[in-house]
KOLNU-535191 format. One record per residue (C-alpha): x, y, z. Coordinates in steps of 0.05 Angstrom, whole numbers, padded with zeros to 5 digits, always signed. Example, Ala and Ser with C-alpha at 12.3 -4.5 7.8 and 13.67 -1.06 7.14 Angstrom:
! residues 2
+00246-00090+00156;+00273-00021+00143;
//
This chain:
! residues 262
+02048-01148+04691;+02040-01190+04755;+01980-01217+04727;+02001-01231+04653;+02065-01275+04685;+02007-01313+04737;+01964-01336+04677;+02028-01351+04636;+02060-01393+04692;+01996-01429+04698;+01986-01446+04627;+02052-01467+04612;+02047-01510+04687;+01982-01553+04668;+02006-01567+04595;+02072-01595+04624;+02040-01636+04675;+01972-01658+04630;+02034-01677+04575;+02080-01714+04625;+02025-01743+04669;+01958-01744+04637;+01885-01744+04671;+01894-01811+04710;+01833-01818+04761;+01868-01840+04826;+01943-01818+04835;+01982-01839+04894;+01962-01884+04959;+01893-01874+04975;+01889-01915+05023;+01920-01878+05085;+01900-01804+05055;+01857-01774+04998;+01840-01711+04970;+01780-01717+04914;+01788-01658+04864;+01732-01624+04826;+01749-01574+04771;+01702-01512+04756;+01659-01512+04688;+01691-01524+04619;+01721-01592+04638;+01793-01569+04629;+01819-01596+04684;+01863-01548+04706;+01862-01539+04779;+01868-01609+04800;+01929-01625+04761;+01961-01562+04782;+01938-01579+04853;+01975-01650+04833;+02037-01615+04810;+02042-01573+04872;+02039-01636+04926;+02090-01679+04874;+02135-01627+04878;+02119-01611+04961;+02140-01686+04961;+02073-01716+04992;+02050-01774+04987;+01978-01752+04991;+01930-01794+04950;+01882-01761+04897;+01817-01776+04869;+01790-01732+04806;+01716-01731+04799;+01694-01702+04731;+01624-01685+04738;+01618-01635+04667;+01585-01641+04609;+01601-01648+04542;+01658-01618+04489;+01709-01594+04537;+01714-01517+04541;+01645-01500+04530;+01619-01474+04594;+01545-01455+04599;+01512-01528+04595;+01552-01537+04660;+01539-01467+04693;+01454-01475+04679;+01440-01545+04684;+01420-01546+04752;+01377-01608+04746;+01439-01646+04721;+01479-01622+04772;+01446-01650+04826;+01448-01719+04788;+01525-01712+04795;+01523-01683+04863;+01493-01753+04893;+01533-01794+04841;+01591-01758+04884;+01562-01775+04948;+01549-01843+04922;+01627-01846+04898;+01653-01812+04969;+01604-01881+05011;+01637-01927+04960;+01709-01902+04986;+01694-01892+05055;+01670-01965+05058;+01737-01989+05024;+01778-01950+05054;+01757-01948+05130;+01815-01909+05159;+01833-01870+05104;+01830-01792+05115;+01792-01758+05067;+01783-01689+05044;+01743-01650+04981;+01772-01591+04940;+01731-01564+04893;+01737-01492+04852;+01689-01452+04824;+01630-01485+04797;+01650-01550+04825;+01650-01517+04893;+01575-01528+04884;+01572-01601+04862;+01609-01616+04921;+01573-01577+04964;+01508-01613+04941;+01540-01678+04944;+01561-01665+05015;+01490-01643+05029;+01467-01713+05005;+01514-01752+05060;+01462-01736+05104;+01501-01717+05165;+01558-01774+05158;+01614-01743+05182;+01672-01773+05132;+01696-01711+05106;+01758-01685+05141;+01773-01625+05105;+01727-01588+05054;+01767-01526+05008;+01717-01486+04959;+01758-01447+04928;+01725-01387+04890;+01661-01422+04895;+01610-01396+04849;+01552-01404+04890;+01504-01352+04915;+01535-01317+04991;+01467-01328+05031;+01469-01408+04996;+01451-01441+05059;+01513-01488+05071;+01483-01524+05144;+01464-01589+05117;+01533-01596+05079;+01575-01567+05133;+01541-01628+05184;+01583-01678+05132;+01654-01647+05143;+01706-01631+05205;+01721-01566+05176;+01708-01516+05110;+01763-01471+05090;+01722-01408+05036;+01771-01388+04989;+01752-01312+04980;+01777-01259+04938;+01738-01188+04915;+01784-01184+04862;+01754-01237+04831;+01712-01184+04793;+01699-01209+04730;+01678-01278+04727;+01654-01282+04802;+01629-01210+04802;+01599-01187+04731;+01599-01261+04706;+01551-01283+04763;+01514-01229+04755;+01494-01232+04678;+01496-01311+04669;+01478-01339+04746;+01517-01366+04800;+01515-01452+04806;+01458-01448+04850;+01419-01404+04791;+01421-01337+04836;+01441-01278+04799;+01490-01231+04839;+01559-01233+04862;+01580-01295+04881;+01605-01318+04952;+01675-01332+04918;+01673-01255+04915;+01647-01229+04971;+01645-01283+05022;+01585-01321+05050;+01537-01301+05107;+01490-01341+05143;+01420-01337+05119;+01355-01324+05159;+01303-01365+05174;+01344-01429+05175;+01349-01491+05229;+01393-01485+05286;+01437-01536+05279;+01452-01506+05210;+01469-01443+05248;+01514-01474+05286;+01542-01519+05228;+01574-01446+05214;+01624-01457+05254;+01660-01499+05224;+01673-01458+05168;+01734-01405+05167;+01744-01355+05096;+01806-01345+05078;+01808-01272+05048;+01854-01255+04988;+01910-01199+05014;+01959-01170+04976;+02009-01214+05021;+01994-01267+04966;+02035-01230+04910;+02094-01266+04944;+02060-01333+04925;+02036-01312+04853;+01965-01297+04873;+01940-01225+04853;+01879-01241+04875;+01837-01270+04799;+01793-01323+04792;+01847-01378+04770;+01890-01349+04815;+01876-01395+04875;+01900-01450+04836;+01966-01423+04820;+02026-01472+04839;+02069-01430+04890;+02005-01418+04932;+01983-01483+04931;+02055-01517+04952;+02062-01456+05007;+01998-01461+05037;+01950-01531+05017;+01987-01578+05064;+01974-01526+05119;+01895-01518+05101;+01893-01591+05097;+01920-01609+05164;+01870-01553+05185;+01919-01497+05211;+01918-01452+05153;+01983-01401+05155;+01934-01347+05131;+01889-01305+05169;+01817-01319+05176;+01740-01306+05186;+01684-01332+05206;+01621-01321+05172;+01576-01269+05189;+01506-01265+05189;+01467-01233+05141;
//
């Protein structure tokens, strides 16, 4: 029942805000703090407007930036999922897009929040910054990339990563994965399911890049906050307004993990 009321408040939540506020790019004042959204596949555009909703109604001020990097009619999924070629041409038109900012907006704080498959565009496009450090915060929530993905050369881009993880997330991160491919094109569970570990055979400094990544396991704590632990879950309003400001400033008010090795 828990469940059926979670997808129901987030339905009627996104067509409420998408009627009363559209898909605007840019909200808010970018210049002193931004937070660049990237929705997973399908183009719907759900979790950045809720993730919108939520700070409105938090009362921040935070800027936001909403980077649609999907492909055609919105809703249809699998172009998005398998194109792997065109992915990586949106991952560095990203990167391009974060430079552009950064360069107009010299003191501005900036952070990237991506779900699902977007948690692999951005992790591409971070990959692509080449070691510029200009990313404060980085959130992939549910990401649908492979676990043993090696995230080093991203992770030398950003201050800190926060892994949004649930094993709940069984059927689109668990037996979707599996049949039709993570982002990456690895077929398994994904690490939005059961976490990432650090590959072998990779660099140091990648190694060490580890660090700077914490995973944020679902609990059943999070009924209180609507989440019962699904894939859209993590985008549901009452967690994000309880806990995003906290992940953003980097002292999450959930417990955390490092990531393990494989």
């Amino acid at each position: 029942m828990g469940v059926f009321v979670e997808r129901i408040r987030l339905v009627t939540a996104y067509a409420d805000e998408r009627a009363r506020f559209g898909l605007p790019e840019v909200t808010g004042a970018v210049d002193r703090e931004a937070l660049f959204l990237l929705d997973g596949v399908g183009g719907l555009q759900v979790a950045p407007l809720i993730v919108r909703r939520a700070l409105r109604k938090e009362g921040d001020e935070l800027g936001t930036v909403l980077f649609t990097w999907q492909y055609g009619l919105v809703g249809e999924i699998w172009t998005d999922l398998m194109w792997l070629r065109r992915n990586r041409v949106m991952s560095a038109r990203l990167a391009r897009k974060l430079l552009t900012f950064r360069r107009a907006h010299p003191r501005s704080v900036m952070h990237l929040m991506a779900f699902s498959g977007g948690a692999g565009i951005a992790t591409f496009a971070c990959e692509q910054l080449r070691g510029r450090r200009i990313i404060d915060t980085l959130i992939l929530a549910c990401p649908a990339l492979s676990p043993t993905y090696n995230l080093g050369p991203a992770l030398r881009a950003v201050q800190r990563c926060y892994a949004l993880i649930s094993r709940r997330d069984i059927w689109i991160l668990g037996l979707g994965t599996r049949i039709f491919g993570t982002i990456d094109r690895r077929y398994l569970a994904a690490a939005g399911k059961v976490g990432f570990r650090i590959p072998t055979g990779i660099p140091p400094e990648d190694v060490r890049a580890y660090e700077r990544v914490s995973e944020i396991p679902w609990s059943p704590t999070l009924r209180r906050d609507g989440h019962y632990g699904g894939h859209t879950s993590w985008a549901g309003e009452a967690f994000l307004r309880r806990h995003l400001p906290d992940m953003l400033r980097g002292e999450p008010n959930l417990p955390v993990r490092k990531v393990r090795p494989v």
